[in-house]
C-alpha positions as CSV (number, residue, x, y, z in Angstrom):
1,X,-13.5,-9.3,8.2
2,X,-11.8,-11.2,5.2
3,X,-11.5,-8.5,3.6
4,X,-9.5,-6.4,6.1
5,X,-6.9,-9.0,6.4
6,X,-6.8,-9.8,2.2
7,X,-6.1,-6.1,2.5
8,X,-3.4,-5.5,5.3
9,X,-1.9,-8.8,3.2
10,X,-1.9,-6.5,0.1
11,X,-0.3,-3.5,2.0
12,X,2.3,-5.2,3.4
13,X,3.5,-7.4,0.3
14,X,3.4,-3.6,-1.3
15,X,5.4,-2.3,1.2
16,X,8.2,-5.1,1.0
17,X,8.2,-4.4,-2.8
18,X,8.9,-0.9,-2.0
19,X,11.6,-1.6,0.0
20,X,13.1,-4.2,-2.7
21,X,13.3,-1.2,-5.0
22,X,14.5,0.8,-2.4
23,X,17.1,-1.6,-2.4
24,X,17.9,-2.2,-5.6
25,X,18.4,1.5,-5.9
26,X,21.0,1.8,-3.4
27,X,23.2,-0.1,-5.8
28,X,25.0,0.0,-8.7
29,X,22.0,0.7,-11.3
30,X,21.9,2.9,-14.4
31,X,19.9,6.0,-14.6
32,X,17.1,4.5,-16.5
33,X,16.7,1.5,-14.4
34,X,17.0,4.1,-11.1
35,X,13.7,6.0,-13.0
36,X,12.3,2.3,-13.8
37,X,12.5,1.7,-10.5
38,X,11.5,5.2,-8.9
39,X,8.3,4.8,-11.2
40,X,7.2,1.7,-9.9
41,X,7.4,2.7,-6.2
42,X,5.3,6.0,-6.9
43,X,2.4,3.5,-8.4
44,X,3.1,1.6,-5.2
45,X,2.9,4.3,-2.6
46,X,-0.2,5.1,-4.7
47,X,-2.1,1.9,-4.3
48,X,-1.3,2.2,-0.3
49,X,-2.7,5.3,0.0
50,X,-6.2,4.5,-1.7
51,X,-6.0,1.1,0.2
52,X,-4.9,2.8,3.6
53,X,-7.9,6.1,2.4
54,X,-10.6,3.0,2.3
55,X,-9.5,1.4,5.3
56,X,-9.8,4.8,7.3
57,X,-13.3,5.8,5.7
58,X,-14.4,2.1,7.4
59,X,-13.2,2.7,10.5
60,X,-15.3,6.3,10.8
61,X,-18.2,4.8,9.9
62,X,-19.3,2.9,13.0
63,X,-22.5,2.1,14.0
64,X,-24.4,2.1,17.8
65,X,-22.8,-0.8,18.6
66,X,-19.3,-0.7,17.5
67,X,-19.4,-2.6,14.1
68,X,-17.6,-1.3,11.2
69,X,-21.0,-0.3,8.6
70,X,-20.5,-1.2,5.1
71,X,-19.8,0.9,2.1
């Protein structure tokens, strides 16, 4: 079950670093940083999909009794 946590730990320090850039672009920024920026949330969003895709392939896979099978 470490593992779920270590990962919901992982999603939600990526989602606060999505919102930081979300930030940051609401201010006064230059068109390049803006793309810096907009490029490092889409590999963000990325890495909580695939983390969010495993999570949901777990949680279909449940045995007779309710457990969670591993992969």
């Amino acid at each position: 079950m470490g593992d779920t946590t270590e990962k919901r730990e992982q999603l939600e320090d990526l989602f606060a670093e999505i919102e930081e850039l979300l930030e940051h672009m609401q201010g006064d920024v230059s068109l390049d940083e803006a793309f810096a920026d907009y490029e490092k949330g889409i590999r963000k969003l990325k890495l909580c999909n695939e983390q969010i895709e495993q999570i949901e392939k777990k949680m279909m896979v449940l045995n007779e009794q309710g457990e969670i099978e591993e992969f």
